[in-house]
C-alpha positions as CSV (number, residue, x, y, z in Angstrom):
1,X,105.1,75.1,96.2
2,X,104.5,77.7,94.0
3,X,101.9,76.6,92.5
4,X,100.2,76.3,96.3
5,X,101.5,80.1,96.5
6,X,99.5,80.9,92.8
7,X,96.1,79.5,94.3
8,X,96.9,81.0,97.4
9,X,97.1,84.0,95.5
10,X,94.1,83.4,93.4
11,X,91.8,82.6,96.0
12,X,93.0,85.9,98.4
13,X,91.9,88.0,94.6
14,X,88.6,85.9,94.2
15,X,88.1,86.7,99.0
16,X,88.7,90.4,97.6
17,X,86.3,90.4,94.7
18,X,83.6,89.1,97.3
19,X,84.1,91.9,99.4
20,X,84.1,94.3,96.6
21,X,80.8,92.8,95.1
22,X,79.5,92.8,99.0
23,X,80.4,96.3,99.1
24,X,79.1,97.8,95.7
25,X,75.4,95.9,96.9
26,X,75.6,97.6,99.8
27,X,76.3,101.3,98.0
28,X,73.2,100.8,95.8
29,X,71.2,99.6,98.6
30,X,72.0,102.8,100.7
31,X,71.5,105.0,96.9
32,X,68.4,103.6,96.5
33,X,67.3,104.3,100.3
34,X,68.6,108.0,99.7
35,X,66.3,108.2,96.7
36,X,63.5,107.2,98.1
37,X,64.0,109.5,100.9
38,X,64.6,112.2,98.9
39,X,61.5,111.9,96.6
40,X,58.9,111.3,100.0
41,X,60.4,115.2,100.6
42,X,59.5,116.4,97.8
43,X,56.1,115.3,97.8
44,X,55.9,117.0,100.8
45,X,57.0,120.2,99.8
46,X,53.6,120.3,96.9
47,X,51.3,122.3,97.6
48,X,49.0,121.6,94.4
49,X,47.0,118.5,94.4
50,X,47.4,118.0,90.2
51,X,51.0,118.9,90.6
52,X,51.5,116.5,93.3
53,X,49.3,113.5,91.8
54,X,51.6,114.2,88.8
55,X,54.7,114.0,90.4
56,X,53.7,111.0,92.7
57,X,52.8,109.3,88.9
58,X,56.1,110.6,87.3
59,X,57.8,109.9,90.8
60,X,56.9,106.1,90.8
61,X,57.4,105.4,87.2
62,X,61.1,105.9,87.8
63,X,61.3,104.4,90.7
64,X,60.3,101.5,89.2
65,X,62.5,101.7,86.7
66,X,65.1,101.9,89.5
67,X,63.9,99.3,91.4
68,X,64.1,96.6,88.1
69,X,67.4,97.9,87.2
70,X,68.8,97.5,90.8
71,X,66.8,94.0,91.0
72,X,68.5,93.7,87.8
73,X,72.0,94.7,89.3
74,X,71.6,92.7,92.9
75,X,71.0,89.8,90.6
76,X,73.9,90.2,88.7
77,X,75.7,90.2,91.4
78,X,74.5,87.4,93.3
79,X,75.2,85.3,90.1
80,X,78.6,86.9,90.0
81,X,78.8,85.7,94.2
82,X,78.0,82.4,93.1
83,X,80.6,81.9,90.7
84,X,82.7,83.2,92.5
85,X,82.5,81.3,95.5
86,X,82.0,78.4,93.5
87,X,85.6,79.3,91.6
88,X,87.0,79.5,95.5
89,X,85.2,76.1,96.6
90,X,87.3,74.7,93.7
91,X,90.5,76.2,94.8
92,X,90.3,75.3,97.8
93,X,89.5,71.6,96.8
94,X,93.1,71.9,94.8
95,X,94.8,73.5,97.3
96,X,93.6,70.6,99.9
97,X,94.6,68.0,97.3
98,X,98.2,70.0,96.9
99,X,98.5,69.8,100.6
100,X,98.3,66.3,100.7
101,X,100.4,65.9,98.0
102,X,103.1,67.7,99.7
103,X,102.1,66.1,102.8
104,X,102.8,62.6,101.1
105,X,105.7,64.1,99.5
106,X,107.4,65.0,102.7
107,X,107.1,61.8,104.0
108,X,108.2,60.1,101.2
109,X,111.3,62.6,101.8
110,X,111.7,61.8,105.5
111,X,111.2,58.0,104.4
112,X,114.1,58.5,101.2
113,X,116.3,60.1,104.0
114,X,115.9,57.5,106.3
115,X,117.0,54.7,103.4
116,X,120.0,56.9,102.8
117,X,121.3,56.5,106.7
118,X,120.5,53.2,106.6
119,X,122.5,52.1,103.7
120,X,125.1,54.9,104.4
121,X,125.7,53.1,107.9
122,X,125.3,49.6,106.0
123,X,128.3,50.6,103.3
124,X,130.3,51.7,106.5
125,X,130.2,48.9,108.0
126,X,130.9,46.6,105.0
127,X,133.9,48.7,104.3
128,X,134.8,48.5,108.0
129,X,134.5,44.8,107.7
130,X,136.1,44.1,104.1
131,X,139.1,46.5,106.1
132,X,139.3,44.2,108.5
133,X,139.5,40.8,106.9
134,X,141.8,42.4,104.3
135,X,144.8,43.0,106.9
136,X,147.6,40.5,107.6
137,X,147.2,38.1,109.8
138,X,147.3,39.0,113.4
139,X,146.9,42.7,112.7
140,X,142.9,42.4,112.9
């Protein structure tokens, strides 16, 4: 049982790194939309056309650069999903088997208790019976 509990456990940690990995995809999304935003502003606020074509050139370089490192990152991550999910497939596929293990087990139990009446009720009875032709005549 406790090993059911331990996988249990483990897959509840492996649900929770999902949602943590879900989460963290989503922040860099949302950063990455915030940057964006913010550098479309300030190409708005230049007035000089050299300044601005600089910029823009500067501007896109790194967002480039961002844009491969949060490919980089979101891929990462979706191979992290993957084995992660693939680590929870797997628990669940022992947890299943453990279920029907104690499944079998239990019946096995109820099958062991049900052998233990009978024979308790077939010793009482061969007691009651080896009591009975044990007593004098005419006391039986």
């Amino acid at each position: 049982m406790s090993v059911n509990l331990a996988l249990s456990f483990e897959s509840s940690e492996l649900m929770k790194q999902i949602v943590n990995v879900t989460s963290t995809n989503l922040k860099l999304t949302q950063e990455h939309e915030r940057l964006v935003l913010h550098t479309s502003k300030q190409e708005e606020e230049k007035l000089n056309m050299s300044q601005t074509i600089k910029y823009l050139v500067d501007s896109n370089a790194w967002r480039e650069d961002e844009e491969r490192r949060l490919s980089e990152m979101n891929s990462f991550l979706n191979d992290e999903l993957f084995e992660v999910k693939g680590k929870n497939a797997e628990l669940l596929e022992v947890n299943d088997g453990l279920q029907r293990e104690i499944k079998n087990l239990n019946a096995q139990i109820t099958d062991l208790h049900e052998q233990n009446q009978n024979l308790s009720s077939t010793v009482m009875k061969e007691r009651q019976e080896a009591a009975g032709t044990n007593l004098p005549p005419g006391t039986g």
